[in-house]
mmCIF entry with sequence, helices, sheets and N, C-alpha, C, O atoms, coordinates in Angstrom:
data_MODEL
# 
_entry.id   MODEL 
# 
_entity.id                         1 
_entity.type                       polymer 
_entity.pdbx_number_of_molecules   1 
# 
_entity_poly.entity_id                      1 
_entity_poly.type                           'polypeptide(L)' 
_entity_poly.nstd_linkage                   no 
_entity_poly.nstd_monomer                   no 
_entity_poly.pdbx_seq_one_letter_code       
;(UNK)(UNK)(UNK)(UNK)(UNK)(UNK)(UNK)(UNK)(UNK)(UNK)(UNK)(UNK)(UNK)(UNK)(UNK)(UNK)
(UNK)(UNK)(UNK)(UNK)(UNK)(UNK)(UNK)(UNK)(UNK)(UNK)(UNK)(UNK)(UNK)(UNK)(UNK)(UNK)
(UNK)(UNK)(UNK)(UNK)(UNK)(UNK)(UNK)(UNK)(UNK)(UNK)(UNK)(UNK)(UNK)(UNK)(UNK)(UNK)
(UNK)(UNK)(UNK)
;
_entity_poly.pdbx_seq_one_letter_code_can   XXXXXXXXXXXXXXXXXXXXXXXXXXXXXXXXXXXXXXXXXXXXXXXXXXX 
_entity_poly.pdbx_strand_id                 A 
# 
loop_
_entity_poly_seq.entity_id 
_entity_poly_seq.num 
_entity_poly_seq.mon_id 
_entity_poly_seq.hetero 
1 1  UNK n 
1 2  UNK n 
1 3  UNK n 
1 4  UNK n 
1 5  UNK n 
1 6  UNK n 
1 7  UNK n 
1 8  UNK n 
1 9  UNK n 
1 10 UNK n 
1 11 UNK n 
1 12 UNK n 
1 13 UNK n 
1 14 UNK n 
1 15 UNK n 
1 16 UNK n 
1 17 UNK n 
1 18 UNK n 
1 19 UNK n 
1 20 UNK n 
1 21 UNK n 
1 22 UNK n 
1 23 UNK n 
1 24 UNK n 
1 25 UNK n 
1 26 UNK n 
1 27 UNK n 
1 28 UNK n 
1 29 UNK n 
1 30 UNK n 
1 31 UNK n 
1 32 UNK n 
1 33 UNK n 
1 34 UNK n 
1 35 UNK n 
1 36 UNK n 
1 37 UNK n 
1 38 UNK n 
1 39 UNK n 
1 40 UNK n 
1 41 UNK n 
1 42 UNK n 
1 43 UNK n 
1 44 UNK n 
1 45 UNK n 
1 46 UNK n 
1 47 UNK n 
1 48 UNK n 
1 49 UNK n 
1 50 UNK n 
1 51 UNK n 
# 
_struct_asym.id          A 
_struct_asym.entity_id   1 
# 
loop_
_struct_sheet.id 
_struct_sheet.type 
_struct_sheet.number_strands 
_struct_sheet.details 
AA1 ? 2 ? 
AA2 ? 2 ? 
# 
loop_
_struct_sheet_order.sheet_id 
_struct_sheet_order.range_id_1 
_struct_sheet_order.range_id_2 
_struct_sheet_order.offset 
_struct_sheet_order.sense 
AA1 1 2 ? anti-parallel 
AA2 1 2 ? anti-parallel 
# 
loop_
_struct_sheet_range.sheet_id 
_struct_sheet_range.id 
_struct_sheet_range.beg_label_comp_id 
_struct_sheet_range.beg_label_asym_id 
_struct_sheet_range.beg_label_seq_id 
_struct_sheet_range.pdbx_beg_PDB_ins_code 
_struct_sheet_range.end_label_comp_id 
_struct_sheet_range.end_label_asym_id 
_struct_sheet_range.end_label_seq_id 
_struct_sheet_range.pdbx_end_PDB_ins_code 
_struct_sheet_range.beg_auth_comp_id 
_struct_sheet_range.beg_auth_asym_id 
_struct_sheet_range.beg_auth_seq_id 
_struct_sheet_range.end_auth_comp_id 
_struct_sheet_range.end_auth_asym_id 
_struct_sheet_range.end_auth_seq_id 
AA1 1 UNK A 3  ? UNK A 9  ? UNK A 3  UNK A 9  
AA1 2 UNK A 16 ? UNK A 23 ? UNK A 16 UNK A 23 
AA2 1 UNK A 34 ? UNK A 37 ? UNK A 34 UNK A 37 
AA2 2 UNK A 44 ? UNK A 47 ? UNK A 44 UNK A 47 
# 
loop_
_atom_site.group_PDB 
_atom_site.id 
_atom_site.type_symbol 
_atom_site.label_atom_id 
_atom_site.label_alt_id 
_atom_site.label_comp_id 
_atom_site.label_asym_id 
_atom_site.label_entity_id 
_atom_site.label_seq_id 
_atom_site.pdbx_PDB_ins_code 
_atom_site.Cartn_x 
_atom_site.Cartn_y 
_atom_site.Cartn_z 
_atom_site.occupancy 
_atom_site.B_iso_or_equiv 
_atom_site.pdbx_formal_charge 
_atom_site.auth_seq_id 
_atom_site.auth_comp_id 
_atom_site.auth_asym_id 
_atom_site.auth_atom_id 
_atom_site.pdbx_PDB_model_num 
ATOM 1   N N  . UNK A 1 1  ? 58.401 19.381 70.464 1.00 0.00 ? 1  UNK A N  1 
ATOM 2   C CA . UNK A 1 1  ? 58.022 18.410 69.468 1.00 0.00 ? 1  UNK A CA 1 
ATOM 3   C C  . UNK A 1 1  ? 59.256 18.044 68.650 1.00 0.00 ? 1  UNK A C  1 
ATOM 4   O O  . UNK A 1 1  ? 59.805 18.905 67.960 1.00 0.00 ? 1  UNK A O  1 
ATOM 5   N N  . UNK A 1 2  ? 59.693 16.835 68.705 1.00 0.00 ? 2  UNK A N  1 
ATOM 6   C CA . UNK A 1 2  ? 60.830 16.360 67.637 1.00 0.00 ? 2  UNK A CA 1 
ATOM 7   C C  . UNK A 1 2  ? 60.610 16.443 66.279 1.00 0.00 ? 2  UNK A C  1 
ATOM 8   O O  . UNK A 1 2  ? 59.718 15.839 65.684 1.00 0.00 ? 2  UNK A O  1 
ATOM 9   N N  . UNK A 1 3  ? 61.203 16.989 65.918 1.00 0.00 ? 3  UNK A N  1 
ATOM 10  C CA . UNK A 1 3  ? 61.613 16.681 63.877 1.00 0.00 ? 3  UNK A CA 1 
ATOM 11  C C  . UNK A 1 3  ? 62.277 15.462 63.500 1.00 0.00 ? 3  UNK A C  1 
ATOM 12  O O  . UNK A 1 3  ? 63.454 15.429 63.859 1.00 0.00 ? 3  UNK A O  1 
ATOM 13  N N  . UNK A 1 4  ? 61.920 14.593 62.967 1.00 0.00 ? 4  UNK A N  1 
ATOM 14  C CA . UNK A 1 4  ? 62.902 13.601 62.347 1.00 0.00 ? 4  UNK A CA 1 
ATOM 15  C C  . UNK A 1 4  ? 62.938 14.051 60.390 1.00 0.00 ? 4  UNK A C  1 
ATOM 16  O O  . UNK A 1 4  ? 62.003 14.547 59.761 1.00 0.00 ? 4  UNK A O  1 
ATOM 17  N N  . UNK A 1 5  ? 63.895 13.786 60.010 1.00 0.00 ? 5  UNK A N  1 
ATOM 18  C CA . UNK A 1 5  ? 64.076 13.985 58.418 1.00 0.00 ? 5  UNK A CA 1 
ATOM 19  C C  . UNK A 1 5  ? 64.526 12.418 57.965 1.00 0.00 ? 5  UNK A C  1 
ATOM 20  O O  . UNK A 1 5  ? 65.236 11.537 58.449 1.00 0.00 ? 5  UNK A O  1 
ATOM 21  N N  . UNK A 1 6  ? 63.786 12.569 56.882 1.00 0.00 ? 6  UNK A N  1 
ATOM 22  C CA . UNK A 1 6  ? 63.297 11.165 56.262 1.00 0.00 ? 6  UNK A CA 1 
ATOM 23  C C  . UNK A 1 6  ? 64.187 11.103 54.318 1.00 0.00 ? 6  UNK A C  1 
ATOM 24  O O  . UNK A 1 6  ? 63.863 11.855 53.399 1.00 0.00 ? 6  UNK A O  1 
ATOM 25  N N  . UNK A 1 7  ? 64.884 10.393 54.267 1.00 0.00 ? 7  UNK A N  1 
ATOM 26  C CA . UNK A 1 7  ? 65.036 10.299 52.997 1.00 0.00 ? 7  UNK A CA 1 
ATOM 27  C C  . UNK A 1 7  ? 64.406 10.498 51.853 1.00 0.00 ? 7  UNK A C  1 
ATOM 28  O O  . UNK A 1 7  ? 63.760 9.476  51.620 1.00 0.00 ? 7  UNK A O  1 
ATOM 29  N N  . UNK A 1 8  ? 64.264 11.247 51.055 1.00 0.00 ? 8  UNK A N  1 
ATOM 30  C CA . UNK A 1 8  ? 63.214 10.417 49.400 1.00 0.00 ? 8  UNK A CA 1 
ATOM 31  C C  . UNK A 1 8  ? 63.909 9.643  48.484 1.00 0.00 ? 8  UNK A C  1 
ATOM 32  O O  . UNK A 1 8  ? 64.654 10.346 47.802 1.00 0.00 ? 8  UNK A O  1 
ATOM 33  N N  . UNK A 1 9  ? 63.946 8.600  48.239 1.00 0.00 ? 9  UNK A N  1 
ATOM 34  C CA . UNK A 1 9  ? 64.729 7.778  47.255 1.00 0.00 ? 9  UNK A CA 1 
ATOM 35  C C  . UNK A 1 9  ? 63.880 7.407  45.905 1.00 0.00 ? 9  UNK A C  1 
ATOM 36  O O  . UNK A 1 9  ? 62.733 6.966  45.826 1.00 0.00 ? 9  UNK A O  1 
ATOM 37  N N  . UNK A 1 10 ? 64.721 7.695  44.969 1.00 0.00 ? 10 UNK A N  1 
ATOM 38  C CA . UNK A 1 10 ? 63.934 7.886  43.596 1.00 0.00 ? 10 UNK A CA 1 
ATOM 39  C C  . UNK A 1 10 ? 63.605 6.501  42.981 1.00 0.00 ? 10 UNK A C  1 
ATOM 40  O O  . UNK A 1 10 ? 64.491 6.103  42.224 1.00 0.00 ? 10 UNK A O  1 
ATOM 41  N N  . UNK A 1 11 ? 62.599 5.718  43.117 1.00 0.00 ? 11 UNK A N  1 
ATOM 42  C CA . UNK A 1 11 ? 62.292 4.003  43.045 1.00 0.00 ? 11 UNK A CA 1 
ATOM 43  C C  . UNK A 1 11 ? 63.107 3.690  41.539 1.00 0.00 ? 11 UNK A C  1 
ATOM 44  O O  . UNK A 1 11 ? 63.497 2.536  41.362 1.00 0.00 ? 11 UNK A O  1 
ATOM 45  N N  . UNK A 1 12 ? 63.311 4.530  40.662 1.00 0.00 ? 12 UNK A N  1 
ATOM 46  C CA . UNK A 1 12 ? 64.221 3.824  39.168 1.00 0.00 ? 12 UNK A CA 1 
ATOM 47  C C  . UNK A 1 12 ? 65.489 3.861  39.803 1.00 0.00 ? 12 UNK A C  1 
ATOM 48  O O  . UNK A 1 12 ? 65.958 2.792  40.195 1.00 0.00 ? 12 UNK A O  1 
ATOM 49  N N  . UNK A 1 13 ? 66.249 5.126  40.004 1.00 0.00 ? 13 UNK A N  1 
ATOM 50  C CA . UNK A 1 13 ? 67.486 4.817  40.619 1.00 0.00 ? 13 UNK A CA 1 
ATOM 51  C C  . UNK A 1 13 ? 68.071 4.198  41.420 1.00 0.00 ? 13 UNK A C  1 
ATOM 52  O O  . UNK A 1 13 ? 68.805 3.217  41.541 1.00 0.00 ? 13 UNK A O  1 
ATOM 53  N N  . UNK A 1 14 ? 67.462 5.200  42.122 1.00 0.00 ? 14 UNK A N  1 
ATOM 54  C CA . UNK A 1 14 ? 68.010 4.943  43.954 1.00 0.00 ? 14 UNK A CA 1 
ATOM 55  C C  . UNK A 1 14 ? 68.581 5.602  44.654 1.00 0.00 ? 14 UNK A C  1 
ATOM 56  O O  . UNK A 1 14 ? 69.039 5.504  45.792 1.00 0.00 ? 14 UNK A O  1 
ATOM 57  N N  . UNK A 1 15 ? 68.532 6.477  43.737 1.00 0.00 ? 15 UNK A N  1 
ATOM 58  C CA . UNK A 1 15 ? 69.116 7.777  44.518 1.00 0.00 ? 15 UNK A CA 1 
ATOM 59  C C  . UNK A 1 15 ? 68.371 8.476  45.255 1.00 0.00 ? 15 UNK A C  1 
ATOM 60  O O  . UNK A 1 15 ? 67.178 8.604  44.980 1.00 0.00 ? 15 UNK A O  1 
ATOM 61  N N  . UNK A 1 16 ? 68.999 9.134  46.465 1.00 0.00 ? 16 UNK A N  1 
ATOM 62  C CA . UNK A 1 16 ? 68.204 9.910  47.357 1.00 0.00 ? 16 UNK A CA 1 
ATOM 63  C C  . UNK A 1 16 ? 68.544 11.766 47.159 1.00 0.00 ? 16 UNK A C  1 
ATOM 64  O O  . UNK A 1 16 ? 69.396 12.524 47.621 1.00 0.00 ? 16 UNK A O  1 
ATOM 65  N N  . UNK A 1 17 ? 67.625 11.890 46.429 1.00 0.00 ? 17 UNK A N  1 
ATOM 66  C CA . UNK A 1 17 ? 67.505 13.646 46.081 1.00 0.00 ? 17 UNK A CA 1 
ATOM 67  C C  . UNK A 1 17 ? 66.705 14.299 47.202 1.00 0.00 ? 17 UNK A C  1 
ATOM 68  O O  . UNK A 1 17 ? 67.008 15.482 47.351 1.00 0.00 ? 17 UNK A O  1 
ATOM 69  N N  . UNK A 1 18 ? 65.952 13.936 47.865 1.00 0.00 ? 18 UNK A N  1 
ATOM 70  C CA . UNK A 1 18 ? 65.137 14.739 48.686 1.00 0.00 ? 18 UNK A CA 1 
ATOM 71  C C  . UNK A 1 18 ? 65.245 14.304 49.847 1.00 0.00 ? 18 UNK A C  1 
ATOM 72  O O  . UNK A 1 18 ? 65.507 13.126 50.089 1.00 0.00 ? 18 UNK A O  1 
ATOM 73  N N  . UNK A 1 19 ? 64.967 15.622 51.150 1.00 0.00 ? 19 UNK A N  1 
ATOM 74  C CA . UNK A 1 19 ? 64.292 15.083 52.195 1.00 0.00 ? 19 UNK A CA 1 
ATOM 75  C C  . UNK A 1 19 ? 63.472 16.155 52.769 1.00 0.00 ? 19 UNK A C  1 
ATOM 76  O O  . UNK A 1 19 ? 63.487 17.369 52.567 1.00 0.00 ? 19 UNK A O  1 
ATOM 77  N N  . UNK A 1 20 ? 62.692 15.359 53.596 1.00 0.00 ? 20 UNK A N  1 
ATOM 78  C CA . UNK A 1 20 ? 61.336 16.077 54.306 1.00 0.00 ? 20 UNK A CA 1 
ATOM 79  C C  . UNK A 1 20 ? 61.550 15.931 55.832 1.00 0.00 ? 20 UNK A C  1 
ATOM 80  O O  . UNK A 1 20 ? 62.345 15.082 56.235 1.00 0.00 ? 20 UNK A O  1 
ATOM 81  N N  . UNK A 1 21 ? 60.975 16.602 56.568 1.00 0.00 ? 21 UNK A N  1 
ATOM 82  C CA . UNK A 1 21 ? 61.047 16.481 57.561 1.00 0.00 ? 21 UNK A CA 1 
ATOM 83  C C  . UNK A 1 21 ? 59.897 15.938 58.343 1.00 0.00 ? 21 UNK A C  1 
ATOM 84  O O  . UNK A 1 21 ? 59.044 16.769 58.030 1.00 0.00 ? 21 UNK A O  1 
ATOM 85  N N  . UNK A 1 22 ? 59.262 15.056 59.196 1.00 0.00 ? 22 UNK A N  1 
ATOM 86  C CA . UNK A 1 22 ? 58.180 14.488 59.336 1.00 0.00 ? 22 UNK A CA 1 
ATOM 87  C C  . UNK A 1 22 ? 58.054 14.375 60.987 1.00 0.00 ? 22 UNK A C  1 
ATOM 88  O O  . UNK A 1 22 ? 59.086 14.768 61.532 1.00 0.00 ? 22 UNK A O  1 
ATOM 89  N N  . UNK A 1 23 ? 57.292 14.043 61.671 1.00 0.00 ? 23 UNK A N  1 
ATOM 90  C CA . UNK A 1 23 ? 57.063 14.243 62.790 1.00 0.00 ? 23 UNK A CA 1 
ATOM 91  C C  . UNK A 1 23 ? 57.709 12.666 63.601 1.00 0.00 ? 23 UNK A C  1 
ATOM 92  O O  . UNK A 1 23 ? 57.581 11.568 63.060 1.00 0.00 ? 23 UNK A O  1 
ATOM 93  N N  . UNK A 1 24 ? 58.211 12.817 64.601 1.00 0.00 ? 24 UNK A N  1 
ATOM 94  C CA . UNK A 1 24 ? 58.709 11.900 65.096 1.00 0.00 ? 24 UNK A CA 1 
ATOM 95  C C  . UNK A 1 24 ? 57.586 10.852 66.285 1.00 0.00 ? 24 UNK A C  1 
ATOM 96  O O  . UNK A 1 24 ? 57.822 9.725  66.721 1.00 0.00 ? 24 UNK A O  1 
ATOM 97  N N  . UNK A 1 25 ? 56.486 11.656 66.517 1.00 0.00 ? 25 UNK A N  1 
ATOM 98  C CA . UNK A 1 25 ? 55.396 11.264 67.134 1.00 0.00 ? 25 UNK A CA 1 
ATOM 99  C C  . UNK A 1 25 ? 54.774 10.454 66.857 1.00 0.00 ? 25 UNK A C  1 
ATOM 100 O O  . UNK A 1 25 ? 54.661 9.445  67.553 1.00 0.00 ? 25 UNK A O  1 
ATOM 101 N N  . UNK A 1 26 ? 54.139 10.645 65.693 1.00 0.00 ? 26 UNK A N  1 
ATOM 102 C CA . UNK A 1 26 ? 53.020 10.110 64.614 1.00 0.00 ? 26 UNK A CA 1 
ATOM 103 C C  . UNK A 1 26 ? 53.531 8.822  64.557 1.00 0.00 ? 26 UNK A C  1 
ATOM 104 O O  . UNK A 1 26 ? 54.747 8.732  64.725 1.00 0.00 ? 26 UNK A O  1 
ATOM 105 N N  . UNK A 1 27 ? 52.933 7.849  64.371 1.00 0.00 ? 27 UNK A N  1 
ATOM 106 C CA . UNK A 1 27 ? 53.552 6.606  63.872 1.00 0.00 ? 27 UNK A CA 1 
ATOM 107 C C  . UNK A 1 27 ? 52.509 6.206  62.759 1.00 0.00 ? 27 UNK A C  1 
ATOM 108 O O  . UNK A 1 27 ? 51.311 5.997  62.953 1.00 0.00 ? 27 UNK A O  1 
ATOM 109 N N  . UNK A 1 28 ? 53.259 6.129  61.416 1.00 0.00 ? 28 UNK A N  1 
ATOM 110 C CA . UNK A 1 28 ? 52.477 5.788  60.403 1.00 0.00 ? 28 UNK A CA 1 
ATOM 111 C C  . UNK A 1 28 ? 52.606 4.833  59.575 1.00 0.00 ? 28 UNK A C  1 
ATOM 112 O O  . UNK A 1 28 ? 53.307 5.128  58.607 1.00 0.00 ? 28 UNK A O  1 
ATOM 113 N N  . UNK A 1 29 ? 52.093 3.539  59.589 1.00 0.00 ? 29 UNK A N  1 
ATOM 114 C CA . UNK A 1 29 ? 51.852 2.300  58.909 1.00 0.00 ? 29 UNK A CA 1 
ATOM 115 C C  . UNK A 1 29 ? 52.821 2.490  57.390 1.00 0.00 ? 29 UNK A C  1 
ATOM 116 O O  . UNK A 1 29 ? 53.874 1.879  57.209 1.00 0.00 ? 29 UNK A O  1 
ATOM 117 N N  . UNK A 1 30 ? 52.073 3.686  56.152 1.00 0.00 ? 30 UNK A N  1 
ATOM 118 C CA . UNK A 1 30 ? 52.717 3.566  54.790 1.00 0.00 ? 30 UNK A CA 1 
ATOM 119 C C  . UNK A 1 30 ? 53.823 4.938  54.899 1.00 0.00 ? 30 UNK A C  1 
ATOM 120 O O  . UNK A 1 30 ? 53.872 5.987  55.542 1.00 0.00 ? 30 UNK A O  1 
ATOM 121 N N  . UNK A 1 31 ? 54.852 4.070  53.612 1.00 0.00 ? 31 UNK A N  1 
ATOM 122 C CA . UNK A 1 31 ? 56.034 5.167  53.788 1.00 0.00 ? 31 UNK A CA 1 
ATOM 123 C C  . UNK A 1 31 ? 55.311 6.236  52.936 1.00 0.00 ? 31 UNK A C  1 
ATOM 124 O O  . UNK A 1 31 ? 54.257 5.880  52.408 1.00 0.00 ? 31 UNK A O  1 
ATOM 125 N N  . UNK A 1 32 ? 55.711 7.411  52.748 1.00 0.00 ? 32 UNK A N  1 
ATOM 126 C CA . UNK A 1 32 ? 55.333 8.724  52.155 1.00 0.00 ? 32 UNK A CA 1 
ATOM 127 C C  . UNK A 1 32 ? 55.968 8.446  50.595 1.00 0.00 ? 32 UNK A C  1 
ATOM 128 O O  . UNK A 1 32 ? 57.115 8.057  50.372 1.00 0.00 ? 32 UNK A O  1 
ATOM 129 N N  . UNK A 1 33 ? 54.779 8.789  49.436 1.00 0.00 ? 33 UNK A N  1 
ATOM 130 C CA . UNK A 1 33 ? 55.273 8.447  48.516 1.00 0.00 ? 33 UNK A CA 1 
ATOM 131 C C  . UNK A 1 33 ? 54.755 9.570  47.244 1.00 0.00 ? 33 UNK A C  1 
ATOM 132 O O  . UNK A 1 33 ? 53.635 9.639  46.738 1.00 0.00 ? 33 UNK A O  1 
ATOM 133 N N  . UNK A 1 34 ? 55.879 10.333 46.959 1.00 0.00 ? 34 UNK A N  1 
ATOM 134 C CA . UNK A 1 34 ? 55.609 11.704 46.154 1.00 0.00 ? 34 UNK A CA 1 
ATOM 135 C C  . UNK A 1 34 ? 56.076 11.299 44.542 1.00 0.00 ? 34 UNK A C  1 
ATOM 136 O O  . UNK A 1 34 ? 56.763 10.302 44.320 1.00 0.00 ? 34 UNK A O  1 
ATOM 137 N N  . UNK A 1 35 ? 55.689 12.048 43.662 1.00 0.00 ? 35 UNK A N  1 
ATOM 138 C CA . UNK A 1 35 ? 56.376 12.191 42.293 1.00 0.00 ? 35 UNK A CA 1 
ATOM 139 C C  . UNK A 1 35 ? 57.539 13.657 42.282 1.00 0.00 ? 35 UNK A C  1 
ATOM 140 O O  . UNK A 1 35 ? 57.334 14.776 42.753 1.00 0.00 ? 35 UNK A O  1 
ATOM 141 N N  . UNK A 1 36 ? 58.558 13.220 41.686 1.00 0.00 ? 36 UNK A N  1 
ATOM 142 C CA . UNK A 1 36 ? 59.226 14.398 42.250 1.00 0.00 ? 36 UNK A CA 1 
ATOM 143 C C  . UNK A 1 36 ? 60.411 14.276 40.394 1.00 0.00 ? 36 UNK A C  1 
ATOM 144 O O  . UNK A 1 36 ? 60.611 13.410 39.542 1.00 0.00 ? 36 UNK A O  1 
ATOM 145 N N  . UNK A 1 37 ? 60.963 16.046 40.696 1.00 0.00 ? 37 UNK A N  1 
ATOM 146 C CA . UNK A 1 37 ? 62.191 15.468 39.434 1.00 0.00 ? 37 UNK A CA 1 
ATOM 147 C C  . UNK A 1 37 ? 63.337 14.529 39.574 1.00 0.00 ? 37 UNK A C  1 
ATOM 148 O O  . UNK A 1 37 ? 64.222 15.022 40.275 1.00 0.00 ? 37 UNK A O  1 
ATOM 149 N N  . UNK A 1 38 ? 63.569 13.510 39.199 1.00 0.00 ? 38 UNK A N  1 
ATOM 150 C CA . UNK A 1 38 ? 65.206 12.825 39.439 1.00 0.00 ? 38 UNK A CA 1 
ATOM 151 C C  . UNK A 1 38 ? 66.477 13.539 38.584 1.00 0.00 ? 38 UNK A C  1 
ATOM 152 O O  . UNK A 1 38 ? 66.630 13.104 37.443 1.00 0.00 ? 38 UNK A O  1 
ATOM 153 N N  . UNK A 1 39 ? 67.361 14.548 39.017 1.00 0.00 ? 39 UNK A N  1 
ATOM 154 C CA . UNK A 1 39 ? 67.760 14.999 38.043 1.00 0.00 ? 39 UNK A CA 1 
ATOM 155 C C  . UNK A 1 39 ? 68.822 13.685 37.499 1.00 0.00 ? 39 UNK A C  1 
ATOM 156 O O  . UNK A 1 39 ? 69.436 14.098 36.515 1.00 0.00 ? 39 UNK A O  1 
ATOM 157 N N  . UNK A 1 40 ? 69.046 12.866 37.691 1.00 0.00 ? 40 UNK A N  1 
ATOM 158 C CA . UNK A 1 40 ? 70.019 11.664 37.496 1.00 0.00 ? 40 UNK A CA 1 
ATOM 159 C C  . UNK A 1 40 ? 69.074 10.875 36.288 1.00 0.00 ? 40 UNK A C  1 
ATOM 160 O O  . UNK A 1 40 ? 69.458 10.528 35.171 1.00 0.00 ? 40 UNK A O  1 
ATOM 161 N N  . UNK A 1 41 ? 67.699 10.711 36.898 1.00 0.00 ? 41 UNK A N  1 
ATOM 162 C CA . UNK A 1 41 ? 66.779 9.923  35.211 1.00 0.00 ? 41 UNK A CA 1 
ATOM 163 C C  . UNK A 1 41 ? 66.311 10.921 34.199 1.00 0.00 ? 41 UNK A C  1 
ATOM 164 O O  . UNK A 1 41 ? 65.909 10.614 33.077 1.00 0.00 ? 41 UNK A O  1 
ATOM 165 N N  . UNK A 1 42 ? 66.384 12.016 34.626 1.00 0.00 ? 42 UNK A N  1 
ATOM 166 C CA . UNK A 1 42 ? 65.954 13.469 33.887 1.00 0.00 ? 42 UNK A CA 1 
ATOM 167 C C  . UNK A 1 42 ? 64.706 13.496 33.829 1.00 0.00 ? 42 UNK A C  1 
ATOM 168 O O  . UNK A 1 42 ? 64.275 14.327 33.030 1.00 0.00 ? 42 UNK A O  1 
ATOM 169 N N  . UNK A 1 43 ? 63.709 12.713 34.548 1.00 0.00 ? 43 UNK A N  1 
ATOM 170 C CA . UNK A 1 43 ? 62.128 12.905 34.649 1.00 0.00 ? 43 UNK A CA 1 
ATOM 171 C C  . UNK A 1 43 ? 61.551 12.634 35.824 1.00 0.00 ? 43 UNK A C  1 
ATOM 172 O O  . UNK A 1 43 ? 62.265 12.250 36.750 1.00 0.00 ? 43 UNK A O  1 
ATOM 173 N N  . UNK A 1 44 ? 60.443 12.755 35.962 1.00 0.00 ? 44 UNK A N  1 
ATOM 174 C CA . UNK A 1 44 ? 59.782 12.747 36.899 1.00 0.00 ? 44 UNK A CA 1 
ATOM 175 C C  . UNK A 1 44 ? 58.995 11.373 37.217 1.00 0.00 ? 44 UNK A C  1 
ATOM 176 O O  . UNK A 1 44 ? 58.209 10.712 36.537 1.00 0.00 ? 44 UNK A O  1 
ATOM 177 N N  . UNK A 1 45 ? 59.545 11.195 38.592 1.00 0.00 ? 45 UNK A N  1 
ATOM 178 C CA . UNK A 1 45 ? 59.565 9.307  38.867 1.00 0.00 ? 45 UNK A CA 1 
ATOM 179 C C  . UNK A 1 45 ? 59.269 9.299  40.226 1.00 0.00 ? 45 UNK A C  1 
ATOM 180 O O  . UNK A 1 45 ? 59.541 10.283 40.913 1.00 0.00 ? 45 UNK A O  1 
ATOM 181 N N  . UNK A 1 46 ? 58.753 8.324  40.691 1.00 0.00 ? 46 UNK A N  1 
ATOM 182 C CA . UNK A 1 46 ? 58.122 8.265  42.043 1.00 0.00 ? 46 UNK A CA 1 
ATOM 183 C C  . UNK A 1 46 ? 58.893 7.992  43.567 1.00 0.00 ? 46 UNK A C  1 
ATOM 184 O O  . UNK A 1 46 ? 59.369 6.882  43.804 1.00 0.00 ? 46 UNK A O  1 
ATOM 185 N N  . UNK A 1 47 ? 58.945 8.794  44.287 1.00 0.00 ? 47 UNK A N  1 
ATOM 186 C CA . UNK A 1 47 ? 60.072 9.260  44.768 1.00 0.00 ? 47 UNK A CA 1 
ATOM 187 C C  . UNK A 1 47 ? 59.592 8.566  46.255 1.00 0.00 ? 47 UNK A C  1 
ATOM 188 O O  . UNK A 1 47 ? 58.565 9.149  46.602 1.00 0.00 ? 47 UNK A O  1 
ATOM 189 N N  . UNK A 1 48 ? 59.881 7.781  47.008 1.00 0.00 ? 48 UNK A N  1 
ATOM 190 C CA . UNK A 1 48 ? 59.751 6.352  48.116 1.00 0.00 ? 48 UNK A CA 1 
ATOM 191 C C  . UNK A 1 48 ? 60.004 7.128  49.330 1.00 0.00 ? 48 UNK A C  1 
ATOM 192 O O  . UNK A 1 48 ? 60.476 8.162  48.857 1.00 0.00 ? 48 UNK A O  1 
ATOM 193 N N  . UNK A 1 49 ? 59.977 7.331  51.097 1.00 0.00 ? 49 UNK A N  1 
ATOM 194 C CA . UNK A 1 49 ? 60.414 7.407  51.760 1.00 0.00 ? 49 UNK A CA 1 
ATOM 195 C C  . UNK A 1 49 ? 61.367 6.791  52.102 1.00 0.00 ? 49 UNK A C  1 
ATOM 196 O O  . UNK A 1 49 ? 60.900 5.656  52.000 1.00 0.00 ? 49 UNK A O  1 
ATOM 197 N N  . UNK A 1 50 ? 62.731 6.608  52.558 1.00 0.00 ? 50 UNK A N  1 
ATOM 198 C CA . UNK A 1 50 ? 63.518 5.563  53.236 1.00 0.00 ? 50 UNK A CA 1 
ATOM 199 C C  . UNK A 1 50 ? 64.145 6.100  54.482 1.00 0.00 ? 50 UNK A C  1 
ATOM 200 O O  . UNK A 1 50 ? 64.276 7.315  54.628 1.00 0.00 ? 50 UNK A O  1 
ATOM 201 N N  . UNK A 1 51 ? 64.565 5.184  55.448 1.00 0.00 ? 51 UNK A N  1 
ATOM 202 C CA . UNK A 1 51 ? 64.866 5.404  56.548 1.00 0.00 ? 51 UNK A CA 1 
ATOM 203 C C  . UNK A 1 51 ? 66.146 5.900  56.664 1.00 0.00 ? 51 UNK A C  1 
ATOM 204 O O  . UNK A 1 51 ? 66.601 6.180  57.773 1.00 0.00 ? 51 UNK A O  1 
# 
Protein backbone atom coordinates (compact mmCIF):
# COMPACT_ATOMS: atom_id res chain seq x y z
CA UNK A 1 0.00 0.00 0.00
CA UNK A 2 1.58 3.48 -0.92
CA UNK A 3 1.92 6.40 1.57
CA UNK A 4 1.75 9.72 0.01
CA UNK A 5 2.46 12.87 2.57
CA UNK A 6 0.41 15.82 2.03
CA UNK A 7 1.25 19.36 3.13
CA UNK A 8 -0.85 21.40 5.90
CA UNK A 9 -0.73 25.02 5.02
CA UNK A 10 -1.90 27.45 7.61
CA UNK A 11 -4.93 29.50 5.43
CA UNK A 12 -3.73 33.18 7.39
CA UNK A 13 -0.17 32.62 6.52
CA UNK A 14 0.80 30.21 4.36
CA UNK A 15 2.94 28.56 5.86
CA UNK A 16 3.27 24.91 5.81
CA UNK A 17 3.85 23.54 9.53
CA UNK A 18 2.43 20.16 9.15
CA UNK A 19 2.24 17.03 7.33
CA UNK A 20 0.17 13.88 7.32
CA UNK A 21 0.49 11.10 5.59
CA UNK A 22 -2.65 9.91 3.57
CA UNK A 23 -3.31 7.07 1.41
CA UNK A 24 -2.37 7.19 -2.14
CA UNK A 25 -5.38 4.90 -3.24
CA UNK A 26 -8.32 6.65 -1.98
CA UNK A 27 -9.24 9.36 -4.20
CA UNK A 28 -10.99 12.08 -2.36
CA UNK A 29 -13.06 14.96 -3.85
CA UNK A 30 -12.34 17.65 -0.45
CA UNK A 31 -8.82 18.62 0.69
CA UNK A 32 -8.36 17.62 4.51
CA UNK A 33 -9.00 20.51 6.65
CA UNK A 34 -7.79 20.57 10.51
CA UNK A 35 -7.42 23.47 13.19
CA UNK A 36 -3.98 23.22 14.25
CA UNK A 37 -1.23 25.75 16.24
CA UNK A 38 0.56 28.24 13.66
CA UNK A 39 3.53 28.93 15.63
CA UNK A 40 4.29 31.98 13.05
CA UNK A 41 0.36 33.60 13.90
CA UNK A 42 0.75 32.33 17.54
CA UNK A 43 -2.88 30.78 17.43
CA UNK A 44 -4.79 28.38 16.35
CA UNK A 45 -6.01 28.76 12.59
CA UNK A 46 -7.31 26.46 10.09
CA UNK A 47 -4.78 24.49 8.67
CA UNK A 48 -5.72 23.49 4.44
CA UNK A 49 -4.23 20.37 2.74
CA UNK A 50 -1.87 21.33 -0.21
CA UNK A 51 -0.26 19.38 -2.73
Amino acid sequence: MAVKKAALACSVCGSRNYTKAVSANKSHDKRLEVNKFCKYCNQYTLHKETK
